[in-house]
C-alpha positions in Angstrom: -15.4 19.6 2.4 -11.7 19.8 2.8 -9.1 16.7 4.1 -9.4 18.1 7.0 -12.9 18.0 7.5 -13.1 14.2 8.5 -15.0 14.0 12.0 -18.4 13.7 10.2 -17.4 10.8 8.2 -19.2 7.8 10.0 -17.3 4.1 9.9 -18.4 1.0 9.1 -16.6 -2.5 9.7 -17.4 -6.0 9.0 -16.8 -6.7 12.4 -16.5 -4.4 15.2 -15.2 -0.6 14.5 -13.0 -1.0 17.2 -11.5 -4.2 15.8 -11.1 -2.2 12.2 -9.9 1.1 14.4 -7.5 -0.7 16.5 -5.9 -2.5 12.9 -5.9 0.7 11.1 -4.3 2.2 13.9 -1.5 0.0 13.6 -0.8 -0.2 10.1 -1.5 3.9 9.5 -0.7 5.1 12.8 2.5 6.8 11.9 0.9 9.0 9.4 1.8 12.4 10.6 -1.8 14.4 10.3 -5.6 13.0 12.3 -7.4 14.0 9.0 -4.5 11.3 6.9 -5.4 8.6 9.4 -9.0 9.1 9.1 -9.3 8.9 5.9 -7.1 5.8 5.9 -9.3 4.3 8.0 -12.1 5.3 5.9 -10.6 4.3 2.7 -10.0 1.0 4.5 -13.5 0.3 5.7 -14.9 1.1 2.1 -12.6 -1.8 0.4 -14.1 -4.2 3.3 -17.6 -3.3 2.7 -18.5 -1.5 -0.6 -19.4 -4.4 -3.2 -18.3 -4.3 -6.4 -15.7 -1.7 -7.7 -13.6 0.1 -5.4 -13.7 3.1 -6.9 -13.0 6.7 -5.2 -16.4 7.3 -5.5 -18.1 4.2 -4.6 -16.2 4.3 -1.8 -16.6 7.9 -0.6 -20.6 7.2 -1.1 -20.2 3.8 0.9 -18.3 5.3 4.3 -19.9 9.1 4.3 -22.8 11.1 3.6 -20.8 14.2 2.9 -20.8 15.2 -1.1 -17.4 16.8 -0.6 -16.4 13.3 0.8 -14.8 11.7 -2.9 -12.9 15.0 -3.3 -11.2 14.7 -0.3 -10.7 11.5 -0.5 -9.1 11.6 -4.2 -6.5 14.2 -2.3 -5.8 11.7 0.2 -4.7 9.1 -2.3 -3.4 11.0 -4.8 -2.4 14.1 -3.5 -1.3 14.1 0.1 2.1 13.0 0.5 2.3 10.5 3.0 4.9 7.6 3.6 3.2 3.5 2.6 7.1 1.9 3.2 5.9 2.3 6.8 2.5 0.9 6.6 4.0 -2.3 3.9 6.5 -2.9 6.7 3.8 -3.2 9.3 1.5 -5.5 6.9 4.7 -7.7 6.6 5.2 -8.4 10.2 1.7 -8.9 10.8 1.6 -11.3 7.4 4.7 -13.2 9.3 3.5 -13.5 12.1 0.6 -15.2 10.7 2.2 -17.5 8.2 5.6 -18.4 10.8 6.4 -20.9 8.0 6.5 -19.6 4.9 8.1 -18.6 1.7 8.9 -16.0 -0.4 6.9 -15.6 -3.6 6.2 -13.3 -6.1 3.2 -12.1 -8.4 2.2 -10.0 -11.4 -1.1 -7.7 -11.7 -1.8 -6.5 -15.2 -3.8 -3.4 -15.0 -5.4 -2.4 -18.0 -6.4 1.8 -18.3 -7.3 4.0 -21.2 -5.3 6.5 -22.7 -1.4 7.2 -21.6 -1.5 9.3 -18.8 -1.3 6.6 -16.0 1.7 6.1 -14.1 3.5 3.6 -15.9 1.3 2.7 -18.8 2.5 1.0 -21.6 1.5 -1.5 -24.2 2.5 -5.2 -23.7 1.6 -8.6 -24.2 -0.8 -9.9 -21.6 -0.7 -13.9 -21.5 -4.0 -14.0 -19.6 -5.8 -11.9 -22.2 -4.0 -13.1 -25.2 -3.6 -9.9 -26.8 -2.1 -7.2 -26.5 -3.0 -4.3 -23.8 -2.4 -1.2 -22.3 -1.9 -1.7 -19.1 0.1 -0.9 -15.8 2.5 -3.6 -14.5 2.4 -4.2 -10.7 5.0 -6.7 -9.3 4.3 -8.0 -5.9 6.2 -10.2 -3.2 4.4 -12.2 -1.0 4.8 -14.2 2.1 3.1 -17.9 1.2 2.9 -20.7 3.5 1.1 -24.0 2.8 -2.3 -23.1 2.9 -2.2 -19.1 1.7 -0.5 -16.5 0.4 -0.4 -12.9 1.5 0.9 -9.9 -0.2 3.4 -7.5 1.5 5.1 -4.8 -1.1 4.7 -3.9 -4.0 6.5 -2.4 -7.2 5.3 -0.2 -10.7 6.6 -1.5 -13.7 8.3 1.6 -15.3 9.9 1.4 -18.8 11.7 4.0 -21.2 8.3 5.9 -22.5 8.2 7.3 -19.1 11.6 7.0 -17.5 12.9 9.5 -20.3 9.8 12.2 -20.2 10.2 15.1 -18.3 6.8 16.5 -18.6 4.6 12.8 -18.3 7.1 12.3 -15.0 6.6 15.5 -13.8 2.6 15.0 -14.1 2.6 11.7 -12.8 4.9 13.0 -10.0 7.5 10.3 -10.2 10.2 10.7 -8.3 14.5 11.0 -9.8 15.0 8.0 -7.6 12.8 5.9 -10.0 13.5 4.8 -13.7 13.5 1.9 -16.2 14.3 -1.1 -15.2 13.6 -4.5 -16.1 11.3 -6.4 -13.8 13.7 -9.1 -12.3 15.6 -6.0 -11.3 11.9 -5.0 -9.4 11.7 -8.2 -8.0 15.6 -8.2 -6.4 14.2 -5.0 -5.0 11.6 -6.4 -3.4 13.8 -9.4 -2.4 16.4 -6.8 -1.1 13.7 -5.0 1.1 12.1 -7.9 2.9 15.7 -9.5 3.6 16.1 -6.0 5.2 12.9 -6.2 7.8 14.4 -9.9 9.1 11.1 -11.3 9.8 12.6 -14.9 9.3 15.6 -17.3 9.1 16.6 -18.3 5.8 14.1 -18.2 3.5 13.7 -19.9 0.0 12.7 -17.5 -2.7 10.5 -19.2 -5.3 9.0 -17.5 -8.5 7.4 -18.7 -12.6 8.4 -16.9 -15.4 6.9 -14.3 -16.3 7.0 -12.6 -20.1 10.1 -11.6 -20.8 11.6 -12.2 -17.3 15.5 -12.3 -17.6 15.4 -15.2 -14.3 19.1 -16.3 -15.0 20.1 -12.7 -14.3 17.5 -13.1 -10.9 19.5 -16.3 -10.2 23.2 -15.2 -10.3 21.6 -11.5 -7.9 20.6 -14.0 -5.4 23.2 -16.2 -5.6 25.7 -13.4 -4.9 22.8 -12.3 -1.8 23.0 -15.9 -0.8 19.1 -15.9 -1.5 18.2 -19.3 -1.5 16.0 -19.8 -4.7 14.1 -21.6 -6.8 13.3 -19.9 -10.3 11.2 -21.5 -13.7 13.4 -20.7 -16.3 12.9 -20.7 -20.2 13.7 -23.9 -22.5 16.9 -22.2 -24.3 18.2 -20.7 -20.9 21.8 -21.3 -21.7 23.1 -23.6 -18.4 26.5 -25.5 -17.9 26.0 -29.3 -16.8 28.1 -29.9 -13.9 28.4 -33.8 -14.0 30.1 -34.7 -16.8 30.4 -38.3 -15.3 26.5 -38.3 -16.4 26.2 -36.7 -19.8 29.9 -37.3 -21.1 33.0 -35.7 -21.0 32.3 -33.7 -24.3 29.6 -31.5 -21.9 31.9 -30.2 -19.9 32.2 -26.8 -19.5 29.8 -25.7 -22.8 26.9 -24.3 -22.0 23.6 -26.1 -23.4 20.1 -25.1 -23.5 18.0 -25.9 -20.6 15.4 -28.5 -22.9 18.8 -29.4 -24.8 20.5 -30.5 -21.5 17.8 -32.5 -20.2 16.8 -34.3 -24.3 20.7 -35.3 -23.6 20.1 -36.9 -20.0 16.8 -38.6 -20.9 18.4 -40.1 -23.8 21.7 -41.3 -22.2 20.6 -41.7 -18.7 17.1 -42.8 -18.1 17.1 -44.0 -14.6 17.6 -40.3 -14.2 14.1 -39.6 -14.9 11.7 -40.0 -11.4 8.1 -39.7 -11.1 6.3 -37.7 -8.2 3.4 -37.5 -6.8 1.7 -33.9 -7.3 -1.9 -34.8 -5.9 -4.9 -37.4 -6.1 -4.4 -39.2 -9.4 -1.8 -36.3 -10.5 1.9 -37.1 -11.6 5.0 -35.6 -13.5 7.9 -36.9 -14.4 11.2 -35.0 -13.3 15.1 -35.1 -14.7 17.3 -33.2 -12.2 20.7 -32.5 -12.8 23.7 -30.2 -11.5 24.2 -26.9 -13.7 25.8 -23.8 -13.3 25.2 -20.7 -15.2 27.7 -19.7 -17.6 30.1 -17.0 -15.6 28.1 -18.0 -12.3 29.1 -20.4 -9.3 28.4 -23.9 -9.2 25.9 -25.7 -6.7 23.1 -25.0 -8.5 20.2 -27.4 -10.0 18.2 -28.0 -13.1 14.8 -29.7 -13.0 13.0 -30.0 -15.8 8.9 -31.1 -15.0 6.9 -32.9 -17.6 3.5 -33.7 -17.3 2.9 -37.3 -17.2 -0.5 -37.0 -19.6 1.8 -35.1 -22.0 -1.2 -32.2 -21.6 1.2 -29.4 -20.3 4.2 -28.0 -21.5 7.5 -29.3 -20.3 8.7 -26.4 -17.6 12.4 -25.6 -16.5 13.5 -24.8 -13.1 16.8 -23.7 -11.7 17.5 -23.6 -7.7 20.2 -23.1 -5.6 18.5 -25.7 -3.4 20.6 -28.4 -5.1 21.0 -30.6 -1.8 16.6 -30.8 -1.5 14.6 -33.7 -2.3 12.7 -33.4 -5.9 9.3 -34.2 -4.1 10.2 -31.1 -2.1 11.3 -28.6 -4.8 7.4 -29.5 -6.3 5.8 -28.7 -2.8 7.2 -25.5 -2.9 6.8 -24.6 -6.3 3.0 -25.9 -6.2 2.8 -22.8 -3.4 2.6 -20.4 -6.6 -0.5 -21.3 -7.5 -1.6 -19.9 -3.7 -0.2 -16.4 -4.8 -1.8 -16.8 -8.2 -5.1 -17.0 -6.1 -4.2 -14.8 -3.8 -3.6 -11.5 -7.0 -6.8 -13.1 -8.7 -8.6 -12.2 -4.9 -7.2 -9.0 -5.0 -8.5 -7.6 -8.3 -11.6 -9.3 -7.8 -12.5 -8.4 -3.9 -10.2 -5.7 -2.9 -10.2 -3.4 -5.7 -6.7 -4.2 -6.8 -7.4 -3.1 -10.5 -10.0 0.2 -9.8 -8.0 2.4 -8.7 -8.4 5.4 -11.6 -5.8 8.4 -10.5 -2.6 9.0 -12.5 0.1 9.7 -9.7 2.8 7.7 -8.7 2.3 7.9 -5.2 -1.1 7.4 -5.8 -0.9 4.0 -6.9 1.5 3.1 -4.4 -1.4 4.8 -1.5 -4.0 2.2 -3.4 -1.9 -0.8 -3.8 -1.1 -0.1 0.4 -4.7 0.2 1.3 -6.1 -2.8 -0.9 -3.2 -5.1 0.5 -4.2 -3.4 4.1 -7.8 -5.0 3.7 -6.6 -8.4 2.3 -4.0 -8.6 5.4 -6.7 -7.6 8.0 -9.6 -9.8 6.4 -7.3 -13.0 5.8 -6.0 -12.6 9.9 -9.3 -11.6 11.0 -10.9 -14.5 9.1 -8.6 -17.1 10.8 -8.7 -15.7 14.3 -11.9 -15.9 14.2 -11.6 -19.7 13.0 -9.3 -20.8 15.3 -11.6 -18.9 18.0 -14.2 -20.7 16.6 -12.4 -24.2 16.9 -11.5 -23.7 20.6 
């Protein structure tokens, strides 16, 4: 059975096939061949409906009878060269119209493979898993509102292993265009791109720290965007008090750790310190202060959150936001654990970790199609609920 050979592969969809159709039509649409937006529609009806892995196979088996069927599917996703910037644009649109009021957020997927011949694959410290693994590194942005969090691009974590390997880039079939580079330098990609698309006003950008993150770097990228942001930053990140009428005239203008800084306010100024509500019976205690990084503007602001049990480490954030309330810095940052969720849901129930090809555009066809079925089935979901309501 070649790509081409799609008519005999029968559909299934968790609602209606023209409701799946009409969706797949939209996102995929603009692939150039029938037989590439079959099989997209296809692939996207077996990550809806097969249970359990989403592998090639387990999906071929689940949406045709045909045994040429996970062939020609494997050539879709890893082989046939078709455009996902086009399809993540669409997902993002449809994400923002969905979530009008939302923020900008960003997540980590760590997925672990065998052997070195994955796109991307490298040894590193996994906080999740304690240990270390080899894995893949998949940075995502996501648009998160209140209540949820969807993903809407996505970028591979390359470092100098495979950046400066002819023959691994060649079989992986990564392009010049892509090298090493750190991961705050992904994420201001991704930053970069969505800006691009416009979908909303001015939108805060708010991320945790992730191992090894360099976020003060981040921070002075979006300040020179004029990215609003609001970043977790490590307890030595080297900032520059901004109020020496607070801390004393001997601050000004040295830079001091982040958990230095805010000792030296807790100890000289403890009115400073305010509690806030996070949730039934849950509290922390902040200190807020003016900083600047060193050889960055001012206007910036320090927070430092400390668990009022004393059970969780003290954490350090900077924002640009310097002007917001405290109680509304927390909201916003408490929107992370949404997008935590929300990558959990994805390697759990849309096949976000399963995908076993090498390529480069491989991965990106997978990480498209698994963020396809979370957008369609997190709409379709509340559609139907609101339809439901009325």
């Amino acid at each position: 059975m070649s790509t081409a050979d799609v008519s005999t592969v029968p559909l299934r969809s968790v609602t209606t096939p023209s409701d799946l159709s009409a969706f797949a039509s939209d996102v995929f649409g603009h692939l150039p061949r029938s037989d590439q937006r079959r099989w997209a529609e296809a692939y996207l009806c077996g990550m809806l409906t097969v249970p359990g892995k989403k592998t090639i196979r387990r999906i071929a088996r689940g949406v045709s009878p045909c045994p040429g069927a996970p062939h020609a599917l494997q050539q879709f996703i890893s082989a046939s060269p078709w455009d996902w910037t086009t399809a993540r644009e669409t997902l993002a649109r449809a994400a923002a119209a969905h979530l009008p009021h939302h923020i900008w957020t960003t997540g980590v997927t760590f997925i672990e493979k065998r052997g070195e011949h994955s796109v991307g694959v490298h040894r590193r410290f996994v906080p999740g898993a304690g240990r270390m693994l080899n894995c893949q590194v998949g940075i995502g942005l996501f648009l998160t509102s209140e209540d949820e969090s969807i993903p809407v691009d996505w970028r591979l974590l390359v470092d100098d292993t495979w950046s400066g390997d002819a023959v691994r880039r060649r079989r992986a079939r990564l392009p010049e265009s892509v090298g090493a580079a750190p991961d705050w330098a992904l994420v201001l990609e991704l930053v970069d791109r969505l800006a691009a698309l416009r979908l909303s006003g001015r939108t805060p950008f708010v991320a945790d720290l992730q191992p090894g993150m360099d976020t003060a770097h981040l921070a002075l990228q979006l300040g020179q965007r004029q990215q609003d942001f609001v970043l977790e930053v490590r307890q030595d990140q080297p900032v520059v008090p901004d109020a020496p009428q607070l801390l004393g005239e001997q601050t000004r203008g040295h830079p001091l750790g982040a958990h230095q800084l805010m000792a030296h306010l807790a100890a000289h100024q403890p009115h400073a310190v305010s509690t806030e509500r996070l949730g039934p019976g849950r509290h922390a205690n902040v200190l807020s202060t003016p900083v600047r990084l060193p050889g960055g503007p001012g206007g910036c602001r320090l927070l430092a959150e400390v668990s009022s049990a004393g059970r969780r480490p003290v954490r350090y954030w900077l924002t640009s936001l310097a002007q917001q309330r405290t109680s509304e810095l927390l909201t916003l940052i408490r929107r992370l654990t949404l997008t935590r969720a929300a990558i959990q849901s994805l390697e759990d129930d849309y096949g976000l970790l399963d995908f076993e090809g090498r390529s480069f555009p491989g991965w990106h066809h997978h990480m498209t199609l698994a963020t396809a079925a979370y957008v369609y089935r997190r709409i379709h979901e509340n559609d139907n609920a609101h339809r439901g309501a009325a």
